[in-house]
Structures are given as structure tokens and as C-alpha cells.
C-alpha positions in Angstrom: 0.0 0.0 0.0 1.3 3.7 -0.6 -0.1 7.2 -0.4 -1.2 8.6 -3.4 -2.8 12.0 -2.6 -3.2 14.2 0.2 -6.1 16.7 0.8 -6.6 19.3 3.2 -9.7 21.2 4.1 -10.1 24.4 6.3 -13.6 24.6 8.5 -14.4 27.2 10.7 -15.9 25.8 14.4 -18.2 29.0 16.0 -18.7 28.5 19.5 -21.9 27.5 20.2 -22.4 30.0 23.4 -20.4 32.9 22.7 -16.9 33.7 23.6 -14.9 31.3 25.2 -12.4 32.6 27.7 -9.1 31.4 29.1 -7.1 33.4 32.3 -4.9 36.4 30.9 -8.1 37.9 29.2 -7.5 35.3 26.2 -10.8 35.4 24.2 -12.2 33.2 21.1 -15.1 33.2 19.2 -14.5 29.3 17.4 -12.3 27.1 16.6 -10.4 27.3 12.3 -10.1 23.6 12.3 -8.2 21.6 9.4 -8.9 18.5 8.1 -6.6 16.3 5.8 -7.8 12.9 3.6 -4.8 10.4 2.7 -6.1 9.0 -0.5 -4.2 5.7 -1.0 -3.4 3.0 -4.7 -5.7 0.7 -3.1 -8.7 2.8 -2.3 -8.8 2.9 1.4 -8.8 6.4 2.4 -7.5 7.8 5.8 -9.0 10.9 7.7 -7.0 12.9 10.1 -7.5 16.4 11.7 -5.8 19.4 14.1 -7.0 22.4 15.5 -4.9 24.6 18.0 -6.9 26.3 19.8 -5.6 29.6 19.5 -1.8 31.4 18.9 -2.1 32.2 22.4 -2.6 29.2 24.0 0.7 26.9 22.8 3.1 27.5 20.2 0.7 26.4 17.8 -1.6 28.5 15.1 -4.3 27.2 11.9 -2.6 28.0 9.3 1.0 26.6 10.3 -0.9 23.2 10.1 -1.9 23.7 6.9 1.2 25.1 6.1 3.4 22.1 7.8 1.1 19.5 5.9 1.8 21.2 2.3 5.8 21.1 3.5 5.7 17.2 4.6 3.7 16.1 2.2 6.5 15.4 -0.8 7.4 13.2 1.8 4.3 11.2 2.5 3.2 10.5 -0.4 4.7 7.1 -1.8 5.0 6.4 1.8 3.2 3.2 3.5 0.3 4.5 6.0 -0.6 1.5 7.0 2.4 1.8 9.1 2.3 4.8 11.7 5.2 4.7 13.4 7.3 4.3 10.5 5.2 7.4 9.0 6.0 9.2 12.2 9.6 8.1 12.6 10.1 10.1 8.5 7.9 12.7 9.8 10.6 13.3 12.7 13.7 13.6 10.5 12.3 15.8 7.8 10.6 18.0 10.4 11.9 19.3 13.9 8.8 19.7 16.2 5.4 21.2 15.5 4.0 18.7 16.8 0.2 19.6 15.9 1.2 19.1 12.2 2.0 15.5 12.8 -1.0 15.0 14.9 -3.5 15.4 12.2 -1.1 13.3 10.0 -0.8 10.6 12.5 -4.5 10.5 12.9 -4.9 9.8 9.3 -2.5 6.6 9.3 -4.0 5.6 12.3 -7.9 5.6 10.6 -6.1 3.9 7.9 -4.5 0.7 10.0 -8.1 0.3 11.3 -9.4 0.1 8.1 -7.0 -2.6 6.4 -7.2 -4.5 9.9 -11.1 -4.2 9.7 -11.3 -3.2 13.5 -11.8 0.0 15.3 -8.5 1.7 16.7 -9.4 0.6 20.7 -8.6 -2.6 19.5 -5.5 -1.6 18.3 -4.5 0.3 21.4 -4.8 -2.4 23.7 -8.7 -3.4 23.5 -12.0 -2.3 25.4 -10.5 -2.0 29.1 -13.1 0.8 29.9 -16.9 0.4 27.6 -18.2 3.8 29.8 -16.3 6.6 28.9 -17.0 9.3 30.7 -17.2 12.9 29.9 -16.4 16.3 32.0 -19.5 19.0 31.8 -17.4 22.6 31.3 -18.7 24.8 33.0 -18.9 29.4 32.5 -15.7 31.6 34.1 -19.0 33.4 35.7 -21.3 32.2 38.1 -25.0 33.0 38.9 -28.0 31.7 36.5 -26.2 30.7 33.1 -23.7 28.7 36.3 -27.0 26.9 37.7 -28.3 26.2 34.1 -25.6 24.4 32.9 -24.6 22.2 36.1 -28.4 21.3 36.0 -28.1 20.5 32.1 -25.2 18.6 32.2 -26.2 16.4 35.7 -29.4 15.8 34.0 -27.2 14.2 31.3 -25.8 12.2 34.0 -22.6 14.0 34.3 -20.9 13.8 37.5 -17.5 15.9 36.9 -17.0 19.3 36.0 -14.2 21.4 34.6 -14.4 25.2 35.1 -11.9 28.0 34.2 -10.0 30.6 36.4 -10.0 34.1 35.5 -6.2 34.6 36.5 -7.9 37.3 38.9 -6.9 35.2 42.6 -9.1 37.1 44.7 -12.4 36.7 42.0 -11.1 33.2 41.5 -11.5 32.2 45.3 -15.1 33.5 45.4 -15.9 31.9 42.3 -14.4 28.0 43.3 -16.4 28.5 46.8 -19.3 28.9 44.5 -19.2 26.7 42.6 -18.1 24.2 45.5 -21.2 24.7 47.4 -23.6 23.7 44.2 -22.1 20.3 44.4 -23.8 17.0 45.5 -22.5 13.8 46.8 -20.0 12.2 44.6 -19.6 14.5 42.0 -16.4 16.8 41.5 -14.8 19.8 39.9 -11.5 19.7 37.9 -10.0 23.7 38.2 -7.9 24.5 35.1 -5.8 28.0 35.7 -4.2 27.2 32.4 -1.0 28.9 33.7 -2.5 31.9 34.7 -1.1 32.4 38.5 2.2 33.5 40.1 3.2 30.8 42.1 2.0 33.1 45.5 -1.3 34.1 43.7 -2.0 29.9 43.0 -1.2 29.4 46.5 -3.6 32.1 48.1 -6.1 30.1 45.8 -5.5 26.6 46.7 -5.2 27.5 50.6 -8.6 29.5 50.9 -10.5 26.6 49.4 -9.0 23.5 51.5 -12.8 22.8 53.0 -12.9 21.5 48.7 -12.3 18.5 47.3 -10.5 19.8 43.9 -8.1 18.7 41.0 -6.2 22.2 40.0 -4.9 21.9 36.5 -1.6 23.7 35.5 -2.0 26.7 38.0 1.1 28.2 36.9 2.6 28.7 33.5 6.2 26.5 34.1 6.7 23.4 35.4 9.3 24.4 37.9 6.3 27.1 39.0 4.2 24.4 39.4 6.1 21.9 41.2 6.7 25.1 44.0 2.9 25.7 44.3 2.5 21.7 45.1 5.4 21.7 47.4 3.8 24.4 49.6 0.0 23.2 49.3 0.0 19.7 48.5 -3.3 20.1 46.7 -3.5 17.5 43.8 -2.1 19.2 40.9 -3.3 18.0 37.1 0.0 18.6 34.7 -1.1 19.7 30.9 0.3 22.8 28.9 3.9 22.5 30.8 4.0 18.8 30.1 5.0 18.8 26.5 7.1 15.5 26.1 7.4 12.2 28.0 10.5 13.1 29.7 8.6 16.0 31.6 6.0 14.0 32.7 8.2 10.9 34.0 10.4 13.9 35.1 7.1 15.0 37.3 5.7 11.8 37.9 9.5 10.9 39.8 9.1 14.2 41.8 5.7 13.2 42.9 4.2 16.5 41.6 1.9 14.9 38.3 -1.1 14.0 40.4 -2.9 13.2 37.1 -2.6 14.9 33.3 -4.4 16.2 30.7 -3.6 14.3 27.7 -4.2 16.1 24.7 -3.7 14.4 21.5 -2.2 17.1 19.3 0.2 18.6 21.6 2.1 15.3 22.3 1.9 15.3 18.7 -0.7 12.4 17.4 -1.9 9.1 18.5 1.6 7.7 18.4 3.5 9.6 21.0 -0.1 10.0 22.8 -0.3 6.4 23.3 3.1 5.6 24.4 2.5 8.4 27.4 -0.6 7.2 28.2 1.0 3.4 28.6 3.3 5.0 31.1 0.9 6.8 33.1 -1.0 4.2 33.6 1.9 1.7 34.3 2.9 4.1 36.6 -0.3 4.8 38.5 -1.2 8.5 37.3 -4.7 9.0 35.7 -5.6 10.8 32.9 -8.0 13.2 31.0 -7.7 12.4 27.4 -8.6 15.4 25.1 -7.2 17.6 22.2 -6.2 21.2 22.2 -9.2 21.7 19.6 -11.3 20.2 16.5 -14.4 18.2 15.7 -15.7 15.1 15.4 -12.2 13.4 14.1 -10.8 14.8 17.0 -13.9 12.9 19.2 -13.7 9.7 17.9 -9.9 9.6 18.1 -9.7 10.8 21.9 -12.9 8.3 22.4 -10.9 5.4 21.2 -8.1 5.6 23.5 -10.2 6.0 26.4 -11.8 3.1 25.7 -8.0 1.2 25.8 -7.4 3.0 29.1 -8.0 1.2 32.1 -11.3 2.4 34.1 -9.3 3.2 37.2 -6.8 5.2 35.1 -9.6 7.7 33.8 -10.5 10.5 34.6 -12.7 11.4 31.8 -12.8 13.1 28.4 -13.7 16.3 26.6 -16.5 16.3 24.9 -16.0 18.4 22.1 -20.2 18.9 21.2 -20.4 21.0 24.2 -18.2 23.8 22.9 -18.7 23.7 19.3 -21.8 21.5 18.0 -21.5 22.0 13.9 -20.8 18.5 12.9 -18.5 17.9 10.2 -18.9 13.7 10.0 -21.8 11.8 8.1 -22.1 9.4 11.4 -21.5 11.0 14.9 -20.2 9.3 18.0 -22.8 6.7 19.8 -24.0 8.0 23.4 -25.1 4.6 24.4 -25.9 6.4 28.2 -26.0 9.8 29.4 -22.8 11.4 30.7 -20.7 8.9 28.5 -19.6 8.4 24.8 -18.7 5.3 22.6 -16.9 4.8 19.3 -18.6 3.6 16.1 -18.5 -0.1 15.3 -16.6 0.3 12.0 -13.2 0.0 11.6 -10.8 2.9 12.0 -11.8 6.2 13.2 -15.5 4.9 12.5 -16.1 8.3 11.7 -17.1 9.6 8.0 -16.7 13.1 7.1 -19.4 15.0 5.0 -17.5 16.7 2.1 -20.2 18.3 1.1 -20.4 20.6 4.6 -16.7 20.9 4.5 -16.5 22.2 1.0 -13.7 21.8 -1.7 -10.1 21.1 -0.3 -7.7 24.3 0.0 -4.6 22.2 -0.9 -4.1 19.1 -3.2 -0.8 17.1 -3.4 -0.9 13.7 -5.0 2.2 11.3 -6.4 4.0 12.6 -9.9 
């Protein structure tokens, strides 16, 4: 089998509810989401996607994944996508880093190896260890009534987790945790994700005026070194994700006892590949994981669906759900929700996801073999 042609679509993702906000006063409206098709001599065609959220959240922007795709790709093509890792390993010599390029290339070889082994990735990544995957409710930087509506909406749902955002404001950030902390019932619990956005003395005013809470914080301050200080002097449970670019960070904060759980997100490791070989370390090790993406559609879903289903139960945390942010679908057969509160894949092989060309529109770049 080789590649014979690569396309690459651009689709815009509006927000379903407005601006979304992050700490630092970093605002979005949607997502520019891009989609690439490996078309291959034999027919079988591979789907992959990547979507950085913004230029301000990593080292990441849209257009540099379309632009790193239209650079790889007199590489790929000819190439074997059946085959990831060897994909990946070419990827790695011919480009240094970016890894949310290689993510939505990955993703594609990945749908592909399904599809000529006629099974759905899980089975791939180690089988169905967890059939319930659960999903986080994200919740508004504001409280008051849009607050009450969407805990109510997403516990009706069957949702027992929750994942809000700090304003980077410490002070507004206390009264807003307390909140949110007394609107929770028995056995359900909040996931507080700073996204860097504290000085190590701001995160720990936070964590110590909210001790009476059981909480996970997530990244509360931009470095890693930053973050290992504020766990040192609280001991709160701290969730590792922008700062934990690469497996040698995380084993590097798993050793120092500091990576009380991370947020595993699919592009910024850099694809399935290097996804999956952290998440078989976590879990060998004993840390638990969210499994998400830094941005995209229902690609993205299915593929961050997949390997939560080959993660051990006790070893998830949950998932994004990505419906709850941006609900335009781009695939011709969505995810299954079997139960409230949880997603499944697709039976079919791969991704199990189709997308619809016709709501995705012509490609914006076509490559294909001489």
C-alpha cells in the first residue's frame, strides 16, 4: 500500500455560546479547524485532523498546520500509511517539532490501519478496558444563572465531573471556586484548570482559601518548575497539561511526585503515536488521565474516544466532549452515546467516523504522487 494524494480542508468551528475565555483575558469566538484525507493506490482512504486552539494558548496556530502539511507532504506521499510509526519516525527527521502538524497526519495513518485490519483503533491500542467513557461538563468563568443552568443541564445528562476555568484574577477566582463548591452534590467533582494563569504566590492564596474543597487544580502556573513550588507548599492534587510537553517532563514530574494526574491532549504530544506511548506510562505508573485535544471536531472525538476506551477504568479521569463547545458536525455518522454522561466509538473500523464533504467544502490544498 502507498499514499497517493493528500487533501486538506479548512472549517471554521463558532462556539456554540459565545466567547470562550481562558485566564490572561484570552478570548475566542470558534475554533479554524483543518482536516486532511490520505487517499491511497488501493482505495482505502484515511481521515485525520488538528485544530490549535488559539496562537495564544501553545506554540501552535491554523494556518501553520496547513502550512506544515503542504511542507511534509512530498514526503508522505509514496510512503506506506498502514504503518504509523514508521510514517512518524520520517515525519521526525524531515521536520523538527510542531508537533500539531503531525498530529492530524498521525490520525490519518492511524484511521487507515483500522481500516486494512477491519477493526476499530481501541482494539489496536490495547482493547475495550473501559466500555463507559466518561465525559467532563465545562462549566462558565462566571457564576449566577447561566452557572446553575448548565450544572443542572449537564447532571441531568448524567454528568458527574465538571471542569471550570480561572480568571487569573486570585481574589475573583476564590469566590468563584467557593461557589461553585457549594452547588455540588454527593460524589460529583470539579477539575479547576488555571491554564498557567497564577504566580506561584497568587496559586497558592487560591489553593489555601478553598482547603474545605475537594478539587483537582490543572496547570496553576505557566512552568513546570512554577508548578512543582505551588505543590510543594499546598499539597493540593495538581493535574499537569500545557507544561507537560514530552514524555521526559512527565516521567520527570511523575519521579518528583508532583503529576497527580494529566491532561492528555492528542495534538500537543503530537498524534496518536507519542499520545499512546504516554498514556501506557501513566497508567503503568499509577497517574490517571483526561484524554482530550487542544481543539477540532468530530475526528478529533472519535480519536480521543478510542483511547479512552483502551485505558483502564481506574486510570480515567474522563474526556472532553467536544459537542459542548462547538456542536457543527462535520462527520456523516457521529459518535454513539449509548448512556447519558458517557460516549462510545462507532462499530466500524478505523476512526468509524465519516466526514461529510459536502459541509466541509472543496479542499484548499491538493498534493498527489508525480
Amino acid at each position: 500500500m502507498k499514499l497517493a494524494a493528500i487533501s486538506v480542508y479548512q472549517v471554521d468551528l463558532p462556539f456554540d455560546r459565545g466567547p470562550y475565555r481562558l485566564s490572561a483575558g484570552r478570548t475566542w469566538t470558534g475554533m479554524d479547524n483543518t482536516v486532511v484525507r490520505f487517499d491511497t493506490d488501493c482505495g482505502i482512504v484515511g481521515w485525520g485532523e488538528s485544530c490549535p486552539f488559539g496562537p495564544n494558548y501553545l506554540e501552535a496556530f491554523a494556518e501553520g498546520v496547513r502550512a506544515g502539511i503542504r511542507e511534509l507532504s512530498p514526503i508522505l506521499v509514496g510512503q506506506d500509511p498502514s504503518q504509523p510509526k514508521v510514517v512518524y519516525n520520517r515525519m521526525e527527521t524531515a521536520m523538527l517539532g510542531h508537533p500539531y502538524v503531525k498530529h492530524a497526519v498521525d490520525m490519518a495513518c492511524w484511521d487507515i490501519m483500522g481500516k486494512v485490519a477491519g477493526v476499530p483503533l481501541y482494539k489496536l491500542m490495547g482493547g475495550l478496558l473501559t466500555e463507559r467513557v466518561p465525559t467532563a461538563g465545562g462549566l462558565p468563568m462566571e457564576t449566577g444563572k447561566l452557572m446553575q443552568e448548565m450544572m443542572a443541564r449537564h447532571r441531568r445528562n448524567g454528568c458527574t465531573q465538571y471542569s471550570c476555568k480561572a480568571s487569573g484574577n486570585a481574589g475573583l477566582d476564590i469566590e468563584y471556586i467557593r461557589e461553585v463548591g457549594s452547588m455540588l452534590h454527593p460524589g460529583e467533582s470539579i477539575k479547576f484548570d488555571a491554564n498557567g494563569g497564577w504566580r506561584v504566590d497568587e496559586a497558592i492564596r487560591v489553593m489555601r482559601a478553598v482547603t474545605h474543597l475537594d478539587l483537582y487544580f490543572e496547570q496553576p502556573c505557566t512552568s513546570y518548575e512554577e508548578c512543582r513550588a505551588v505543590y510543594r507548599a499546598c499539597g493540593r492534587p495538581v493535574i499537569l497539561d500545557e507544561c507537560a510537553l514530552d514524555l521526559p517532563v512527565i516521567v520527570q514530574g511523575i519521579n518528583e511526585g508532583i503529576c497527580c494526574g494529566l491532561n492528555l491532549k492528542l495534538a500537543r504530544g503530537g498524534g496518536i503515536t507519542p499520545s499512546l506511548e504516554i498514556r501506557n506510562v501513566c497508567c503503568a505508573l499509577g497517574v490517571p488521565v483526561y484524554i482530550q485535544c487542544t481543539g477540532g471536531n468530530q475526528l478529533t472525538q472519535a480519536a480521543i474516544v478510542h483511547m479512552a476506551h483502551s485505558t483502564p477504568a481506574d486510570r480515567l479521569l474522563s474526556v472532553w466532549n467536544i459537542g459542548d463547545l462547538a456542536s457543527l458536525g462535520t462527520v456523516e455518522n457521529p459518535l454513539l452515546k449509548p448512556e447519558q454522561g458517557h460516549l462510545a466509538a462507532n462499530p466500524g473500523a478505523g476512526l468509524g467516523v465519516t466526514p461529510d464533504l459536502e459541509r466541509m467544502g472543496p479542499p484548499v490544498y491538493h498534493f498527489h504522487a508525480p
